[in-house]
N, C-alpha and C positions, 0 to 999 in steps of 0.2 A: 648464517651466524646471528642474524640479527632477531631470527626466532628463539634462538636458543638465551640470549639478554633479556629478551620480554618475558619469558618465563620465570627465569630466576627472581628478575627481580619483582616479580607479582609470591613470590614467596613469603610467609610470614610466621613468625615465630611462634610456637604454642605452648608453652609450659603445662605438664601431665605430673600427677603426683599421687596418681592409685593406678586404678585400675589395667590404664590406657601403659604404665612402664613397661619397660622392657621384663622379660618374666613373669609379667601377671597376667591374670584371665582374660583382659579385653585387648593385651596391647598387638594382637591379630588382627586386626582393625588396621593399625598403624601401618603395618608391615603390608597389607593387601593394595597390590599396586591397583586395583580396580576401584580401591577406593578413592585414590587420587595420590598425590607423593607427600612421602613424609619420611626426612632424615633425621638420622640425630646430628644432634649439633652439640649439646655438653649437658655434663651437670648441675644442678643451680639448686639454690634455695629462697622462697621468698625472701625479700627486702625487705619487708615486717611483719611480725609476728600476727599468725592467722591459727584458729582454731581448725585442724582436720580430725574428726570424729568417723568414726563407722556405726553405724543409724539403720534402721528401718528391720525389717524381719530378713532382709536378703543380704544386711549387710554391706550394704554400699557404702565405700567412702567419701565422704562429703568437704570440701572446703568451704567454711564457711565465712560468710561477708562480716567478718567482724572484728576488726583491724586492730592488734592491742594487746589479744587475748590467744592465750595458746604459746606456742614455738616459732621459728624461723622452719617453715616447712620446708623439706627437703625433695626433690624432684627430678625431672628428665627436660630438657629444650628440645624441641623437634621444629624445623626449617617445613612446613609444610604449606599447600597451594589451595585456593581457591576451594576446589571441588573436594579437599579433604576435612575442609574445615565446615564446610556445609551438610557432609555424612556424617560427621563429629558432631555436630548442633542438631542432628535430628537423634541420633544415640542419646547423647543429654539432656533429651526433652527439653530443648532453649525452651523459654518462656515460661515451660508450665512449670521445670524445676529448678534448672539453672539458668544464670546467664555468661555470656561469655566477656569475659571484661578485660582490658587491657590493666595490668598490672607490672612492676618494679620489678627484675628478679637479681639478686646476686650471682655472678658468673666465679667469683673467685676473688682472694685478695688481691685486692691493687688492680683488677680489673673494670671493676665500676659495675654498673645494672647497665641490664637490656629490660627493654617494654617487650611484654609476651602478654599473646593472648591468655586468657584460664578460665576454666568453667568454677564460677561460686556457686555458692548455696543463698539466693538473698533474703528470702521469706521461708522461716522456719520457727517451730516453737521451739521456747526459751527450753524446753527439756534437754533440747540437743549441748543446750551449753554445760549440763551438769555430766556429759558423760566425759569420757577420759579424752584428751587430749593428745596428737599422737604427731611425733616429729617428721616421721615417716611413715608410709604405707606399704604391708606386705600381706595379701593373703593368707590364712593363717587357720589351722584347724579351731582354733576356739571359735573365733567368726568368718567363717568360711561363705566366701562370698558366692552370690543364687545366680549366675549367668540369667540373659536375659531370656532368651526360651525355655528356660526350668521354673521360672516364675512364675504363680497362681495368674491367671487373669483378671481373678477379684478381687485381687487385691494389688493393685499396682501402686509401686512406691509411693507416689508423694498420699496415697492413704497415711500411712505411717507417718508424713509430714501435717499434717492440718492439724490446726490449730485447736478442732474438737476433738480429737481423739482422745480420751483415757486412757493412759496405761498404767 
């Protein structure tokens, strides 16, 4: 018994709000017990309002670090371990495009916030702030999002993020 306590409680929260939910293109990842454990646990919405855009040629949805501006995003909590949060941060390209930061989330009225992990956006050009802003994220034929092995190789996402680029 005592193994199965140390597990759990090495558990920690992840709030997902594109691609990674339930129904969209990456949340196979989630679901893959080889990638480590990942339950749902509810649904939530940021505790304050965050800009999520969809950005780059592939269409990726982006939460970005910029407290204020935008909606109360709407999301997934998923109860996940060590080793799935480490497969997660290498998909996210931690450092070079996101970070993983502990953030506020609404669980429901009269419930209060839980701290969850979430992938931001924190270095990005100021273009990203003139596109639409979106409450929620759902795959969608207008911007249908590029899976990661369909992706040019020369042109990998954060291209479309820097700060020279022209468009």
């Amino acid at each position: 018994m005592g193994n199965l306590r140390k597990a759990s409680s090495a558990l920690q929260k992840l709030f997902v709000c594109g691609t990674l939910k339930y129904g969209q293109p990456s949340h196979s990842i989630l679901a893959n017990n080889a990638n480590g454990y990942a339950k749902f646990w509810c649904r939530a919405t940021t505790a304050e309002k965050l800009p999520l855009v969809i950005a780059t040629r592939y269409n990726i949805p982006f939460l970005l670090n910029k407290p204020g501006i935008g909606y109360y995003v709407t999301g997934e909590i998923y109860e996940v371990d060590e080793k799935m949060l480490k497969v997660l941060d290498d998909l996210e390209d931690c450092q070079d495009i996101y970070t993983r930061d502990m953030l506020n989330m609404n669980i429901g009225v009269g419930e209060g916030t839980v701290p969850c992990w979430v992938y931001l956006l924190q270095k990005y050009p100021e273009k990203l702030l003139k596109l639409e802003y979106l409450s929620r994220y759902e795959n969608n034929e207008k911007y249908p999002y590029v899976i990661r092995h369909q992706r040019h190789h020369k042109h990998p996402p954060n291209e479309d993020l820097s700060y020279t680029v022209t468009a």
